[in-house]
N, C-alpha and C positions, 0 to 999 in steps of 0.2 A: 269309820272305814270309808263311808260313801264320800266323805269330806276329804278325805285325803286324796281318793281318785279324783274327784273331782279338781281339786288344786292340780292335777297332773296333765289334766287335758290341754290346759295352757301353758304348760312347763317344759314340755320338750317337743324340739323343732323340726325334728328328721323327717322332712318334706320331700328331702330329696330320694330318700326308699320308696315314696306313695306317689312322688311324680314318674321313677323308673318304673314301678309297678304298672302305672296305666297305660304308659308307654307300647310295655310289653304285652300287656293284656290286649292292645286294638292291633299290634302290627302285625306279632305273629303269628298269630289264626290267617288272617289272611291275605301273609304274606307267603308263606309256606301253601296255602291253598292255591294260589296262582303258578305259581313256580314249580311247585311241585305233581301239580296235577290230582291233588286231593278231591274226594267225591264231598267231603264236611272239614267241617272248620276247628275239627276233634285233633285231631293230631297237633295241630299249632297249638289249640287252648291247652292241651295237656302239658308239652312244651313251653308255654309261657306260664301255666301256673306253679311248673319244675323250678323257672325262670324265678319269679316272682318269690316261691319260699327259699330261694338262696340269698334272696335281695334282702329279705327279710327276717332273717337265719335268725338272728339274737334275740326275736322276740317268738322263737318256740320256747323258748326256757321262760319265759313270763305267762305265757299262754296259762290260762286258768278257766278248765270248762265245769258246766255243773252236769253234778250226776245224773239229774234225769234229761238234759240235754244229750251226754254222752247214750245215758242206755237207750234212747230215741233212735238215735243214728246209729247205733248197731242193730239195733230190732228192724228199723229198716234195709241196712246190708245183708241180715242174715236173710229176711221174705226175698230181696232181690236175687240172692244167690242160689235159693234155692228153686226158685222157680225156674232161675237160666240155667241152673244143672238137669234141673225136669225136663226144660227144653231142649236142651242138648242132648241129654241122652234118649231122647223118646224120635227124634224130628234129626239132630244132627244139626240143629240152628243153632250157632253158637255167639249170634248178635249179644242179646241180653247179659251173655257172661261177661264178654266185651267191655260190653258199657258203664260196667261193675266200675268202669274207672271216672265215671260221673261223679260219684263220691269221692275221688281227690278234689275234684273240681271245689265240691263242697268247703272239705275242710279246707281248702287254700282261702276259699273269699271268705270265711271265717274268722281265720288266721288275718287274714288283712284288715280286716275290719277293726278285729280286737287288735291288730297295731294302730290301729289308725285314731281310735277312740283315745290315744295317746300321744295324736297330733296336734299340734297348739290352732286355734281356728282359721286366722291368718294364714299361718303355712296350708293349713287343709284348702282353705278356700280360694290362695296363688294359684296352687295344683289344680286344680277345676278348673279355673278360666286360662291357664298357660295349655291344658290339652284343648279348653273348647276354641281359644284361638289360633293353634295352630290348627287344630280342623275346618277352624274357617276358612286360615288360607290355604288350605290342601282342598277345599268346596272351589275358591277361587282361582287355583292354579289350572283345576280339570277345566274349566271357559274355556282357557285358552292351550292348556297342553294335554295330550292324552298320551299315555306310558307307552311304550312298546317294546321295553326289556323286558327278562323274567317273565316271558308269555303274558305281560300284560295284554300286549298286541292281537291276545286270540277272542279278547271280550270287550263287545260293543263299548259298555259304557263304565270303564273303570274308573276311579278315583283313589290312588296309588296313599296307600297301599292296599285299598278295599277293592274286589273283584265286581263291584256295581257300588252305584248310585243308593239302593236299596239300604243294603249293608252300612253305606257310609252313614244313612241319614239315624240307622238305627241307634247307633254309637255317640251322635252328632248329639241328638235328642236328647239323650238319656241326661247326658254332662249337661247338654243346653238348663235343660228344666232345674239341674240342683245348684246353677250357679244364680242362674235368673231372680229366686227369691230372696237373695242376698246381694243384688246391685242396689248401685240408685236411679229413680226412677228414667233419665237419660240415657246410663247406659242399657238398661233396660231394652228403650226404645231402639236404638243403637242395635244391638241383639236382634230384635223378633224382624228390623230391616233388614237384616244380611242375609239371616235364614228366608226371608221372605221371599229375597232376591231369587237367592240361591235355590227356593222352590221352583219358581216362576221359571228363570232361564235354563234349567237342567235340560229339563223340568223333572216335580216330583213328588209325586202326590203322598208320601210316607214323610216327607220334611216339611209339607203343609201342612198336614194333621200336628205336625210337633211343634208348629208356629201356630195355631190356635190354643195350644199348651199351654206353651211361654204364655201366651195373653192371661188365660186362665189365671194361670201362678201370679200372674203381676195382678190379676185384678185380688187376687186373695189376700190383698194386703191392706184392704180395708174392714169395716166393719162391715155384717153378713146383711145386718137391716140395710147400708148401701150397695151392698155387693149385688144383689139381685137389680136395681134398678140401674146400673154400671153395665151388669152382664147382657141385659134388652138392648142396651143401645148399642153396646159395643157390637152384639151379636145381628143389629141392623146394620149397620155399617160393614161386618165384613160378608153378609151374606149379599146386601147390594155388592159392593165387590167382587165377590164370587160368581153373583148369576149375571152380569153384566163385562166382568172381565174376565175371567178365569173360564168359562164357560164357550169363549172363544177361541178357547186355544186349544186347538186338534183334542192334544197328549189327554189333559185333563177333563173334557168332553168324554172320552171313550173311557175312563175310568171312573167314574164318576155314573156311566151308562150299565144299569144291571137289569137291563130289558133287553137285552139280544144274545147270540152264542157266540159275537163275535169276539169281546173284551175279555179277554186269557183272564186276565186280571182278577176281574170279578168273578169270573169263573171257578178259579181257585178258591178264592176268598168263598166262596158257595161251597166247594166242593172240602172245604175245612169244615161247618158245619155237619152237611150229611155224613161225611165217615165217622164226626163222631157220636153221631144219631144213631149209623148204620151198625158201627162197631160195639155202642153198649147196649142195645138193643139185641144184635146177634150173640152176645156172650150173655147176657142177659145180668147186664150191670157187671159184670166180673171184669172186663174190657181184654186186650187180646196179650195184656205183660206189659212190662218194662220192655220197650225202644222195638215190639212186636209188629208195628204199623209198617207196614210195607211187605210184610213178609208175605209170602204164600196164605196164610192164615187172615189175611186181609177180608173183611168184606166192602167191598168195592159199590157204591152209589151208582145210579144211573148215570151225576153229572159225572161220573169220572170216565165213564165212555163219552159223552158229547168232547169230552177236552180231549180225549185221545183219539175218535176220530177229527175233531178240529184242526189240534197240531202234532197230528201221529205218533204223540208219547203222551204220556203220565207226569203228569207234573205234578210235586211237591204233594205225594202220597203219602212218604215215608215220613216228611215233618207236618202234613196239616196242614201247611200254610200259616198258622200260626199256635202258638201255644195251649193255650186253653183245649181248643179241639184235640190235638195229638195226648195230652193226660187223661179227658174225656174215655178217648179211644182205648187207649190203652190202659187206663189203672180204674177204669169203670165208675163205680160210686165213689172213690176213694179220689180219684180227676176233676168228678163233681165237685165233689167238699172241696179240694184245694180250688177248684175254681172259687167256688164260693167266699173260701176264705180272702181270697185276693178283693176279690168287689166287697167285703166290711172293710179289710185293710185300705181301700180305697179309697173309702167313706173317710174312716179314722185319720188317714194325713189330711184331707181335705180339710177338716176339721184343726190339724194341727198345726195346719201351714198357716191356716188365719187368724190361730190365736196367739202360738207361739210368736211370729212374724209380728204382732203390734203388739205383744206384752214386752219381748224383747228390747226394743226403743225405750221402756222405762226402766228397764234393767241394767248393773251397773256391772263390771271386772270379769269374774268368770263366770255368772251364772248367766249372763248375756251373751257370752261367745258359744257357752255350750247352747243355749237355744237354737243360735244362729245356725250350727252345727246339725241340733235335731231339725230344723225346721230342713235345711239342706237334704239329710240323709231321708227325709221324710218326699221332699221332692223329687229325688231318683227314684224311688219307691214309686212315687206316682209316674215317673216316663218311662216307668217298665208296661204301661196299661198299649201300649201301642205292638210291643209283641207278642202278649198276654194273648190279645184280642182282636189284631188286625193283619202283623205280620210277621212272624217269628222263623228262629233258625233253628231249632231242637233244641236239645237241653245243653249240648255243647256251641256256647254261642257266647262272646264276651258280653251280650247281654242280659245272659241269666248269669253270670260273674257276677257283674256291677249291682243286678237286686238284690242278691246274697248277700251282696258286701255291704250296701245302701242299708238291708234288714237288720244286719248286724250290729252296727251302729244306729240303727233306732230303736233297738229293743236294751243297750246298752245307754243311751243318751235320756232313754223314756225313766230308766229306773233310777240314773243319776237326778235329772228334776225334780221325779215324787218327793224329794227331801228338800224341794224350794217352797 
């Protein structure tokens, strides 16, 4: 049975379903967020993941889940509902029931995945470098144009169709990292220059974190006994660049600075950890529900008064600032564990990327493309660690999409190999 999947993974071409799908996955979150004056990027994602399962329609009837998969994802719909009914009917806060719709989000990057696992490698890996170049030159076009239709015009630093610079790079990254381990070594370089640029001149300290990435990924393509003595030098070379260039430049200077009250920045990124210190702490591990964080029910950190007397609001309460902290917060012990599980899963590609990536080269037909494949879906998995733990959008964000769908197909590509 595994043989015969496996012959299929190279057998059918419909690229052009997983190229409209990603299309629609980055534009209309947040293009509809701009336009339309959305507070989150929920409405669009829900909408494009509508999008996306029509695009995809003929492979609901192939769709094959396992049963203890399925009874997982209802034991967790049923805890989610029932706790936002508690909520609802005790408080009249009817956030959580809302969000009930997080779980399409679910089964859609699911759904994609297990089509996707049914993409020939080539085609899957066109698709990845045709979105990550035109993101480039959508990096390139904002230098020199800034949008001013569809309320672009009311946000400093947009990048059409993304509502910041932020957003764009998160999206940029993600794709960067899974195409990177399957160049060759020039275009490679080629790659970590553009993004590098495109850090530098934004400027942007979220696409420079994702440009030591890339380096990463590209160094893991040696062996681990060289890899270490690869990673010193390279790691001297960009940190002399850093403290002698980068350190000159206003932008990256005040971010970079988490010794004052003045950098928002850092401040948030601070102010992600104490809520979710403050929040499983004051529940006492239970944390405050499902998508609770911001609510009245809030406990609020000291730093989240310095940033609101700072800049006279609250900023980025409701998400965290990034992901880790808002599950902390909110799903208490149970936030922890998935945090936790994310940092072994971390470990685990790290691992993957270096073996599969140099065993692959001596591999011949399809068991070499499906590597190729793992080693890719294994690398988006790793460029989810930047909204994981640095800067995130809530759970409706096409970048908790793309890990679902990245997860999907690694836990799909892992069990196709055990039979290599």
């Amino acid at each position: 049975m595994l043989e015969s999947q496996k012959d299929v993974v190279v057998s059918k071409l419909r690229s052009p379903h997983f190229t409209i799908s990603l299309l629609l996955l980055f534009a209309l979150p947040n293009l509809l967020f701009v336009s339309m004056g959305f507070t989150s990027l929920a409405p669009g994602l829900l909408l494009a993941c509508t999008a996306i399962l029509l695009v995809n329609f003929r492979d609901l009837f192939k769709f094959r889940f396992s049963t203890n998969g399925f009874l997982m994802f209802f034991a967790m719909f049923v805890c989610a509902f029932i706790f936002g009914a508690h909520i609802y009917l005790s408080s009249g806060e009817n956030k959580s029931l809302i969000s009930l719709l997080f779980f399409f989000v679910i089964a859609v990057s699911v759904v994609l995945g297990n089509s996707v696992i049914n993409v020939g490698f080539y085609a899957f890996n066109r698709t990845l470098v045709f979105v990550l170049t035109l993101l480039l030159i959508l990096g390139w076009v904002k230098l020199f144009w800034q949008p001013d239709f569809l309320r672009y015009g009311e946000y400093s630093k947009p990048v059409f169709p993304f509502s910041e610079e932020s957003h764009y790079s998160l999206f940029l990254g993600m794709i960067a990292c899974g195409v990177i381990v399957n160049l060759s070594a020039i275009a490679s370089a080629i790659l970590i220059v553009n993004m590098l640029a495109l850090a530098i001149l934004m400027p942007n300290l979220t696409l420079l974190v994702f440009v030591c990435m890339c380096s990463l990924l590209l160094l893991l393509r040696v062996r681990l006994i060289y890899f270490w003595v690869v990673l010193i030098v390279v790691a001297s070379i960009l940190g002399f660049f850093f403290y002698f260039v980068l350190l000159d430049n206003e932008y990256f200077k005040s971010r970079l600075d988490f010794s004052g009250s003045e950098n928002l920045t850092a401040l948030v990124f601070l102010q992600g950890w104490a809520l979710a210190y403050a929040n499983f702490t004051g529940t006492f591990g239970l944390g405050l529900g499902f998508q609770m964080l911001g609510s009245s029910y809030t406990f609020l950190p000291e730093i989240s008064e310095v940033i609101y007397r700072h800049a006279g609001q609250y900023f980025n309460v409701a998400d965290a600032g990034f992901l880790a902290a808002k599950l902390i917060a909110e799903l208490g012990v149970l936030g922890l564990l998935l945090s936790a599980a994310y940092l072994v899963l971390l470990v685990r590609v790290i691992f993957v990327i270096n073996h599969w990536s140099r065993r692959s080269k001596k591999m011949r037909g399809t068991d070499c493309l499906l590597a190729k494949k793992y080693v890719a879906a294994s690398a988006l998995v790793f460029g989810f660690l930047v909204e994981f733990f640095f800067r995130g959008l809530g759970y409706f964000s096409p970048g908790v999409f793309l890990f679902l769908f990245a997860f999907t197909i690694y836990l799909k590509s892992k069990a196709l190999l055990r039979e290599i």
